[in-house]
C-alpha positions as CSV (number, residue, x, y, z in Angstrom):
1,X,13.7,-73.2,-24.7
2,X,16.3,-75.6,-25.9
3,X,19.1,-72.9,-26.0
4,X,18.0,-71.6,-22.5
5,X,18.4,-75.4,-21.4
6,X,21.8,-75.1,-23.3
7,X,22.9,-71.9,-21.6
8,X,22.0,-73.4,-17.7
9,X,24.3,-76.6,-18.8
10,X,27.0,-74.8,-19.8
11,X,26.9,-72.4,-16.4
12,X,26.3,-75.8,-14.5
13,X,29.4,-76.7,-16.1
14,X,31.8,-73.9,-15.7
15,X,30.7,-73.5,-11.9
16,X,32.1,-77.2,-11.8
17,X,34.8,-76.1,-13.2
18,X,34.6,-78.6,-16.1
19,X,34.6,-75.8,-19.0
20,X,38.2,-75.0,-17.1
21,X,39.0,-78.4,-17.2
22,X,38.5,-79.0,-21.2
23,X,40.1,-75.6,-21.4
24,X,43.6,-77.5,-20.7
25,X,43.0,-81.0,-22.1
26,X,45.3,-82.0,-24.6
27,X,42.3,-82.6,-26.5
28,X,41.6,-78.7,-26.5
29,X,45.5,-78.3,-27.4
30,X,44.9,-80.0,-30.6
31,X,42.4,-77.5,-31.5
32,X,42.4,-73.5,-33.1
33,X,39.1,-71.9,-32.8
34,X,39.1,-69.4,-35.4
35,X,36.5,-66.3,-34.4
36,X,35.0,-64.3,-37.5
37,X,33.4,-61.2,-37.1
38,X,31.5,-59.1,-40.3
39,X,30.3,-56.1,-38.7
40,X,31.1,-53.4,-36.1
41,X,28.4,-51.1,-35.7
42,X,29.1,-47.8,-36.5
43,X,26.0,-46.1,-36.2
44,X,22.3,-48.4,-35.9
45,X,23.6,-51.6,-37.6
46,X,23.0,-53.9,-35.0
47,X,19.7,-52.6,-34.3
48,X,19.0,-53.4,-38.1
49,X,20.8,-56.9,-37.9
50,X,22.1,-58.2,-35.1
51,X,23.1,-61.3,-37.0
52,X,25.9,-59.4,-38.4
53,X,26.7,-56.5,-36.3
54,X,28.6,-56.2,-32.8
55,X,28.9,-53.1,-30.8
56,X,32.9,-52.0,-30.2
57,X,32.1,-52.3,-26.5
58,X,30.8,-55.8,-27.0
59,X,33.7,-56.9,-29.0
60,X,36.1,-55.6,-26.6
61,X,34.2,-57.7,-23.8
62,X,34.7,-60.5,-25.9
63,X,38.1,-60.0,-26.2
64,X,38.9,-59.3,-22.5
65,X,36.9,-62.9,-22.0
66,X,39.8,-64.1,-24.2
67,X,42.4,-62.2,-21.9
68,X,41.0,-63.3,-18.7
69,X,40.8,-66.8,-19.7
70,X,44.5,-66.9,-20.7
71,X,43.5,-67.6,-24.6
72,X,47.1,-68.0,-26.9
73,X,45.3,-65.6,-29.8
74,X,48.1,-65.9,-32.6
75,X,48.4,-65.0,-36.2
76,X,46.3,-67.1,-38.8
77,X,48.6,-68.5,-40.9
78,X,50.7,-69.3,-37.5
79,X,47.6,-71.3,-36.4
80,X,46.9,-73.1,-39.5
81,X,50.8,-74.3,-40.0
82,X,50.8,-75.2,-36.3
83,X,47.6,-77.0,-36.6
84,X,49.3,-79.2,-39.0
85,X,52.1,-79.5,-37.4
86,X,51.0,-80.3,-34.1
87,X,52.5,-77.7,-31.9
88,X,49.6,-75.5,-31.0
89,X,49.7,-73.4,-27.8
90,X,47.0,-73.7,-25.2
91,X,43.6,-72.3,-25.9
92,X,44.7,-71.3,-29.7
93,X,42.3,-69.3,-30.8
94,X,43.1,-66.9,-34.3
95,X,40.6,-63.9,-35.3
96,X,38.9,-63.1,-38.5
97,X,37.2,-60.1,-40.0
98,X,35.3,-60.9,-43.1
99,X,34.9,-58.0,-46.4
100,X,37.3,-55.5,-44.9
101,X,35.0,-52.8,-44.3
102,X,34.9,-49.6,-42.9
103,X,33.6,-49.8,-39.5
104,X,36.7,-52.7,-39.0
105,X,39.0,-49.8,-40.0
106,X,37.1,-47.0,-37.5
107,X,35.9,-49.2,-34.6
108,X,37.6,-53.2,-34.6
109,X,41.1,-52.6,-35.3
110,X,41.1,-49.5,-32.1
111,X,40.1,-52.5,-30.0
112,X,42.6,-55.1,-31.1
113,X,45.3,-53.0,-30.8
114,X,44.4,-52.4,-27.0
115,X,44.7,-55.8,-26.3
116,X,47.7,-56.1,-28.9
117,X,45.5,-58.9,-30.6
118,X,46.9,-60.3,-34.5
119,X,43.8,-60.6,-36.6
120,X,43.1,-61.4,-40.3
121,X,41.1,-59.2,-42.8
122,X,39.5,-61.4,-45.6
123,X,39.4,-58.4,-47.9
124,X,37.2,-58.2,-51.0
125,X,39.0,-55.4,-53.3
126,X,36.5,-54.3,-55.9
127,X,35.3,-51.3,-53.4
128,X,37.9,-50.1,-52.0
129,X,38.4,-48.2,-55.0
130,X,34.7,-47.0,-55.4
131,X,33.5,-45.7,-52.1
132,X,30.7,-46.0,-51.6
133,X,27.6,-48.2,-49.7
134,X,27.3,-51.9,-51.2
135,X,24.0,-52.4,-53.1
136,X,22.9,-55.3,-52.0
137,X,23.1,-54.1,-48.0
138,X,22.2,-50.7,-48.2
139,X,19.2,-51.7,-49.6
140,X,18.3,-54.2,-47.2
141,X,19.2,-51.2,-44.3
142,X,16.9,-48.9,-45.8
143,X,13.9,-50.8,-46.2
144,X,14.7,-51.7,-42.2
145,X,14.8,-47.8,-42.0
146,X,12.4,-46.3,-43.8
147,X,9.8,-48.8,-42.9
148,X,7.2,-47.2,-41.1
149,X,5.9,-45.2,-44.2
150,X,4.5,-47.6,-47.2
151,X,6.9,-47.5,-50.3
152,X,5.7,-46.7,-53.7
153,X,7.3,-48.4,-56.0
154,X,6.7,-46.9,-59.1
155,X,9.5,-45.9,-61.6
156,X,11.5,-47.8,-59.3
157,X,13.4,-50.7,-61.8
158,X,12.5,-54.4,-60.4
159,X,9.8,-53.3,-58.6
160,X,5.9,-53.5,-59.6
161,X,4.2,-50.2,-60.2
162,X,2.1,-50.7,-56.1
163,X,2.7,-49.2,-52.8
164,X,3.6,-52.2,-50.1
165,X,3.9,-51.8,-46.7
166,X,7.4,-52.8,-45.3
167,X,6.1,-54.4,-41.8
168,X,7.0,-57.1,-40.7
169,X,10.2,-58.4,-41.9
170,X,8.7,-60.8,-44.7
171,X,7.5,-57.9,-46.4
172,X,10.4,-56.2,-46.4
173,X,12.1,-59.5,-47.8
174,X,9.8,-59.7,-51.1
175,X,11.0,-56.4,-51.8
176,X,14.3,-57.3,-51.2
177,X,14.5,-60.6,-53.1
178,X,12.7,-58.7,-56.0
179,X,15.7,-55.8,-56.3
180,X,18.2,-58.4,-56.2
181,X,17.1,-60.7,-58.9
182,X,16.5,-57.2,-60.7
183,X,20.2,-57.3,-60.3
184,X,21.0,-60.0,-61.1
185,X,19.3,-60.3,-64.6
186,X,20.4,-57.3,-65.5
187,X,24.0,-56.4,-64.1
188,X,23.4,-52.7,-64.2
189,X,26.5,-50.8,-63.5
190,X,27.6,-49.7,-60.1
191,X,26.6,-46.0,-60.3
192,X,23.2,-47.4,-61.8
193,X,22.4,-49.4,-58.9
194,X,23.6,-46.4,-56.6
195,X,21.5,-43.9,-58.1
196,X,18.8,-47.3,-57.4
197,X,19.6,-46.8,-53.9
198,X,19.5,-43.0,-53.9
199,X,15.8,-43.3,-55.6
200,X,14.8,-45.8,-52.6
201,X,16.2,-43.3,-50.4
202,X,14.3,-40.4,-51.7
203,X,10.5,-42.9,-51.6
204,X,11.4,-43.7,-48.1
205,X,12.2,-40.6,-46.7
206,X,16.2,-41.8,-45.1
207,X,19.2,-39.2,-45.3
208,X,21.1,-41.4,-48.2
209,X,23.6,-38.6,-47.8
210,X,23.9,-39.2,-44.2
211,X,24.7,-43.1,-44.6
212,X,27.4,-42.0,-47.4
213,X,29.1,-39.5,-44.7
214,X,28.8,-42.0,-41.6
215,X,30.7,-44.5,-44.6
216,X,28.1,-47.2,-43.9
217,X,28.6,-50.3,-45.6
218,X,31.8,-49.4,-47.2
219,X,34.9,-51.0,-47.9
220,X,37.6,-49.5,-46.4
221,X,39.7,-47.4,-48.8
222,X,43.3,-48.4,-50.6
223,X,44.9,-46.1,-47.9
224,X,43.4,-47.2,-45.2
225,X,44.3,-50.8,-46.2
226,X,48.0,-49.0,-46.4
227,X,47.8,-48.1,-43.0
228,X,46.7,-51.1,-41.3
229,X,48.7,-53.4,-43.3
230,X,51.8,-51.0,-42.3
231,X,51.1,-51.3,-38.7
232,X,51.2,-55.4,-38.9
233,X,47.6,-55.8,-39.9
234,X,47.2,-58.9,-42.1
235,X,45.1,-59.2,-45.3
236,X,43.6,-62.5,-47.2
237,X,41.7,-63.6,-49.9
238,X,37.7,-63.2,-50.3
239,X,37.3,-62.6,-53.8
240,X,37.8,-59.0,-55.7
241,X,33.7,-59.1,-56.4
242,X,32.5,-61.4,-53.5
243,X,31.1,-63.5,-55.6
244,X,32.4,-67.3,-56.1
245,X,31.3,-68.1,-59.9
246,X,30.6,-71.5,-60.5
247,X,32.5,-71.5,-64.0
248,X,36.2,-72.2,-63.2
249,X,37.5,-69.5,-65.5
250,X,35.5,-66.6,-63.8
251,X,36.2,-68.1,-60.0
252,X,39.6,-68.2,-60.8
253,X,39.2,-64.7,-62.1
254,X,38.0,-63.8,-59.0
255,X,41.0,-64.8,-57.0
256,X,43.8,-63.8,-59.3
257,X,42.2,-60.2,-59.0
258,X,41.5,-60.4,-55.7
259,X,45.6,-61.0,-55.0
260,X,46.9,-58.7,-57.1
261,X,44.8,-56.0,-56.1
262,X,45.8,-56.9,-51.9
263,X,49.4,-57.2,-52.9
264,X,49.7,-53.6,-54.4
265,X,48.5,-52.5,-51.5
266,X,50.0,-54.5,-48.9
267,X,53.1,-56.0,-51.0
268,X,52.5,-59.2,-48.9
269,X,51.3,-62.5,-51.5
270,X,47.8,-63.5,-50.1
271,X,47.4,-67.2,-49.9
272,X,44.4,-67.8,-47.3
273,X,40.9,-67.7,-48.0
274,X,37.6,-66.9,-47.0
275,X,34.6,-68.2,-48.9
276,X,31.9,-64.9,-49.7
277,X,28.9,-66.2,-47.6
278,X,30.3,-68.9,-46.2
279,X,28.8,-70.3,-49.9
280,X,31.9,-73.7,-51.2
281,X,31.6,-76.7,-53.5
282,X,34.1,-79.8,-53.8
283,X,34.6,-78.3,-57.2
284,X,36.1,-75.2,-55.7
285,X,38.9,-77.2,-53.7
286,X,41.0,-78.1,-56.7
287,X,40.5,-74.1,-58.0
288,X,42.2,-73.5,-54.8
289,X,44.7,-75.7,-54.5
290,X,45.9,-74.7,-58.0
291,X,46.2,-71.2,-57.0
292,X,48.1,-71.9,-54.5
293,X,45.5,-71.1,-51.5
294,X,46.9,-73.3,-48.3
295,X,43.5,-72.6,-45.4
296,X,40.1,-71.5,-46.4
297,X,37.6,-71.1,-44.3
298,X,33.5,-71.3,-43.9
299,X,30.9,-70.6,-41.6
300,X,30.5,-73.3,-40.0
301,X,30.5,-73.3,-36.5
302,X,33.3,-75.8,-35.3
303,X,36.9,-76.2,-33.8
304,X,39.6,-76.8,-37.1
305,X,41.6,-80.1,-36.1
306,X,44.5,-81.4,-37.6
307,X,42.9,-83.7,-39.8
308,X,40.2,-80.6,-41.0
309,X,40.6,-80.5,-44.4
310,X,42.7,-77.4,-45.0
311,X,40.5,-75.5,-47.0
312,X,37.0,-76.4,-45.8
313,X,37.9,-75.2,-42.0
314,X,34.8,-74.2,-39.8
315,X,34.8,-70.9,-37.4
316,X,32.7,-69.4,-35.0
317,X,30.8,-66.6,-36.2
318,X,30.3,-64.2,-33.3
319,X,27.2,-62.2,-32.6
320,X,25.5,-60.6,-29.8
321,X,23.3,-63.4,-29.5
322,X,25.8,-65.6,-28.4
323,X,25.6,-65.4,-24.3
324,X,29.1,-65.2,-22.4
325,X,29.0,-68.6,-21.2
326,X,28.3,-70.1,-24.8
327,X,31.9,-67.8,-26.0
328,X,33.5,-69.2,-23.0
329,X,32.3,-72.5,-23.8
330,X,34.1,-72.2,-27.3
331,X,37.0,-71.0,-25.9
332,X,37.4,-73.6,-23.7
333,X,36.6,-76.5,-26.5
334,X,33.7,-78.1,-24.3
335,X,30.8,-76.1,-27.1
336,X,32.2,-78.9,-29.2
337,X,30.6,-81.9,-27.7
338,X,27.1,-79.8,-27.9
339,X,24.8,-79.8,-30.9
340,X,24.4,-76.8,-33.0
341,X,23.0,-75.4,-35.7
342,X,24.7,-73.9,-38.6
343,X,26.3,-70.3,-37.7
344,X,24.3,-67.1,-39.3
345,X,26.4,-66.0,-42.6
346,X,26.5,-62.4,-44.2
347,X,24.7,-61.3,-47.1
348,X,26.5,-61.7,-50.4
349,X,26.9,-57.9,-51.9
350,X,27.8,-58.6,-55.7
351,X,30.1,-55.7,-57.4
């Protein structure tokens, strides 16, 4: 109800042409929206989470919204130096792609290029070398796909030798929760926690070797990465593991691996951010600063300002969900003086 009552506002508003008039305040001039996007469907991942995926064709209606309403889309470190320096264009708005996967490779970057769009990939580096599905997420997909047929967990490691039914969702979370604290008391290698995956596979009855050839929940591969950082295509910081450690040592770790591994294959230094999750702690803010990082940004949904603080700016995280009139709203600024919740984040994937 109250973001039905949100939506007829906002169309009240843009038929009275006050969305157009925020849209060229100088109070919307002191603003960069920074979009982030994590998934581009490239076979039923939005029907499994719609959360996280968008269809190509919806993200090139999104960004003919930002054609059509005359939106200055410009490079992220362009907007985060002009954002401090106060000389923004009109309607700044800078776009992000979290993880670097795959489908950004295959299905985003085709529809930036039409409408010559800069955007920034926040790549995490530890897959692009080891192609294949991320554990965490391919495990969450098949339990979504194989869940019309009970799973019988025996044999299977973190699981309890009984047969559970996977319908409805909360089911399917217990399972979930269970594998990953499997994981994460254990820290089985990666090709022990595929051959997981494969064994879920085979007790659910889904093609794993049809979700390995469609290159589902992959990170895109070092020459892919080439490619699109040849063509103009710039690459940032999210951690070589996305993981942010709370020990210093191990989450600066993170980082310096994270950069050298983006710099060999981009020979550009690295020096924004992107926090895995949208997960940060005041304790991380002096990490960063010592390592040089100059913008990081959440998942919070917000507008950065000039007075942001430079490494805890806020985005919107786009998602079908979102009705026209609410991205137009953003665009414009006027979403700003509305409340909100806090914006859906990904699912961390540890290496």
């Amino acid at each position: 109800m109250l973001k039905t009552c949100k939506r007829k506002v906002l169309s009240v508003s843009r038929s009275a042409g006050l969305l157009g008039a925020v849209a060229v305040s100088r109070w919307r001039r002191q603003r960069l929206l920074i979009l982030c996007y994590h998934g581009i469907a490239v076979h039923d991942e939005r029907e499994w989470n719609s959360q996280l995926y968008i269809s190509a064709a919806e993200l090139a209606q999104r960004m003919e919204l930002l054609r059509r309403h005359e939106a200055n889309v410009i490079p992220l470190d362009d907007g985060v130096r002009r954002l401090r320096e106060g000389t923004l264009p009109p309607r700044s708005v800078a776009i992000t792609v979290d993880d670097g996967g795959y489908d950004c490779y295959r299905e985003a970057w085709p529809v930036f290029r039409r409408f010559g769009y800069p955007f920034t990939v926040y790549l995490t580096t530890y897959y692009c070398g080891y192609n294949r599905p991320i554990f965490p997420l391919i495990c969450y997909y098949l339990l979504w796909k194989g869940r019309s047929r009970p799973l019988d967990c025996r044999g299977v490691p973190g699981l309890d030798d009984a047969t559970v039914e996977l319908e409805p969702f909360a089911a399917r979370r217990v399972v979930e929760l269970k594998l990953l604290r499997y994981v994460a008391e254990n820290d089985p290698s990666t090709p022990a926690k595929e051959d997981l995956a494969r064994r879920l596979a085979d007790r659910l009855g889904v093609d794993y070797e049809d979700v390995v050839k469609r290159r589902l929940f992959q990170i895109m591969n070092s020459d892919e990465v080439r490619e699109m950082a040849a063509a103009g295509v710039d690459f940032q910081l999210h951690t070589h593991r996305h993981r942010t450690p709370l020990d210093r040592g191990l989450f600066v770790r993170e980082i310096v691996e994270n950069r050298e591994r983006i710099y060999s294959l981009t020979g550009v230094q690295p020096r924004h951010f992107c926090y895995p999750c949208g997960f940060h702690r005041a304790e991380f803010l002096p990490w960063l600063e010592a390592e040089g990082v100059v913008s990081a940004t959440t998942c919070e949904s917000g507008m950065a300002m000039r007075h942001s603080h430079p490494l805890l700016l806020p985005r919107l995280t786009d998602h079908p969900e979102l009705a026209p009139v609410e991205f137009e709203a953003w665009l414009s600024g006027a979403a700003g003086f509305l409340p909100r919740r806090k914006s859906p984040a990904s699912e961390g994937f540890p290496a």
